[in-house]
C-alpha positions as CSV (number, residue, x, y, z in Angstrom):
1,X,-2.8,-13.3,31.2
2,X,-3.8,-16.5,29.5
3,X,-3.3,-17.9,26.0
4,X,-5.9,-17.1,24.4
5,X,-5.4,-12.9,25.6
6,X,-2.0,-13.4,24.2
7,X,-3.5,-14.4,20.9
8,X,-5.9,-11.7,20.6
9,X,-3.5,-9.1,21.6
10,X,-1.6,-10.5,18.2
11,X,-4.4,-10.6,16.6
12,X,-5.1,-6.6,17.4
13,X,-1.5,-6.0,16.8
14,X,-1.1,-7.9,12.9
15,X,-4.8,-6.2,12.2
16,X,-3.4,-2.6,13.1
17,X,-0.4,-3.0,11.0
18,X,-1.8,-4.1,8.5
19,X,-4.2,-1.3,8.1
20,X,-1.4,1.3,9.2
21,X,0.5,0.1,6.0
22,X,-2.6,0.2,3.7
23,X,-3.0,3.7,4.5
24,X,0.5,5.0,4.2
25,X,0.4,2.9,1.0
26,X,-3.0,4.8,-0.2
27,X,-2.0,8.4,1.1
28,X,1.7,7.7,-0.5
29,X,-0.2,6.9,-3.6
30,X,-2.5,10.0,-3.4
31,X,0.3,12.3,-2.9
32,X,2.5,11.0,-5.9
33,X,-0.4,11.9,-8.3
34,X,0.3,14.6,-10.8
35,X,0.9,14.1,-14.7
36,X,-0.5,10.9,-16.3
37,X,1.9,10.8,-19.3
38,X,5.1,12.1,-17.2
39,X,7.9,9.2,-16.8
40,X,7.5,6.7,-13.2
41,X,4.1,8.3,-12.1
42,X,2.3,4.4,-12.7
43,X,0.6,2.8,-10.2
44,X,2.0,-0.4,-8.3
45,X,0.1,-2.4,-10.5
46,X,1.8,-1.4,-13.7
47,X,4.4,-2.9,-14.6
48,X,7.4,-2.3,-17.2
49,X,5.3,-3.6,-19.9
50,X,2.6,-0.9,-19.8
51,X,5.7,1.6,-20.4
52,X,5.3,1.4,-24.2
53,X,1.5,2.8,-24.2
54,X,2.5,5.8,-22.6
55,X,4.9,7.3,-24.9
């Protein structure tokens, strides 16, 4: 096994990860649904400051 195997087979490896985590991130997201106005239900791009439109 050469270098440059050894460097794809990282590559394959950061590449799977990466989309492993996406997913549990999207199906976490998915599954957390319910209520929009009920308390800690926002979305990871919401911060603290988008806390005072909801109520």
């Amino acid at each position: 096994m050469n270098q440059q195997d050894l460097l794809f087979l990282v590559l394959i490896l950061i590449t799977l990860s990466t989309l492993t985590i996406i997913i549990v991130q999207f199906v976490r997201s998915r599954r957390r649904g319910g209520s929009e106005d009920s308390r800690g239900s926002g979305n990871w791009w919401e911060g603290p400051w988008d806390d005072d439109r909801k109520s």
